[in-house]
N, C-alpha and C positions, 0 to 999 in steps of 0.2 A: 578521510576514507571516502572513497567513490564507488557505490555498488551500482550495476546495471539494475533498472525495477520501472516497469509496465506494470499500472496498476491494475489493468486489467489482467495481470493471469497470476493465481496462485500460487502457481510456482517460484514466480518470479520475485515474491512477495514474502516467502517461505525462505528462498534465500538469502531475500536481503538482512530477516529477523536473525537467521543464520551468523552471517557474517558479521553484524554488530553487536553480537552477544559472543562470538567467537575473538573479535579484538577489546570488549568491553564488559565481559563478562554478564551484562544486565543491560536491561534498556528501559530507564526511568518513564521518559516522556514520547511519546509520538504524536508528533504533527503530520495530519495527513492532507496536505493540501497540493494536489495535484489539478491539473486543466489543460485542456486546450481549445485552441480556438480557431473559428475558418471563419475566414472573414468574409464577405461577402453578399447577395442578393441570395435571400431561402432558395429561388428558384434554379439557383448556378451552385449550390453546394453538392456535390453529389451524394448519393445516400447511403453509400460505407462510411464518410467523412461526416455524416450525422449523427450516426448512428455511434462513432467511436468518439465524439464529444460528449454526448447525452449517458457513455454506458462509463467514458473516464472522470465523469463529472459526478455519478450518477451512487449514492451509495448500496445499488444492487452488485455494482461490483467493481468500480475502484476502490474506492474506499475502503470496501467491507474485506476486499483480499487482505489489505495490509493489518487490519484492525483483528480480524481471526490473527495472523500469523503471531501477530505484536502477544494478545492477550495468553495465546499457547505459550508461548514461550513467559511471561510473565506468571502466570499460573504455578507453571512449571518449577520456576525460580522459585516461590514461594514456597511450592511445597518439600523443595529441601532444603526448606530453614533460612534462605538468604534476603528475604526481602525484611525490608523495616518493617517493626509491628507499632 
């Protein structure tokens, strides 16, 4: 399964918890390990391209989009009776 997912936007993050509870009914484990990188001299990085390192890196909101959508939907699960007790 290939979902499109920019950790930074909620949405995008919403759909992906979507679509793998939509082909797998439940989603045990999330691994959130997203990155990237610009290589180069601090002073030749430009500063949209640091700022989108620092905020996909960053758990104010990579991270934290996927991990809301994950724990909604897990939640969710539980409360009609499907998860393991």
């Amino acid at each position: 399964m290939v979902v499109k997912l920019d950790v930074t936007s909620p949405q995008d993050a919403e759909a992906a918890v979507k679509a793998a509870v939509d082909r797998f009914s439940c989603i045990d484990v999330l691994v959130n390990n997203a990155g990237n990188f610009y290589a180069g001299f601090f002073e030749e990085i430009r500063p949209d391209d640091f700022r989108a390192q620092i905020e996909t890196q960053s758990v104010r909101s990579g991270e934290r989009h996927s991990l809301r959508a994950f724990l909604s939907s897990a939640l969710a699960f539980d409360e009609v009776g499907g998860a393991a007790q």
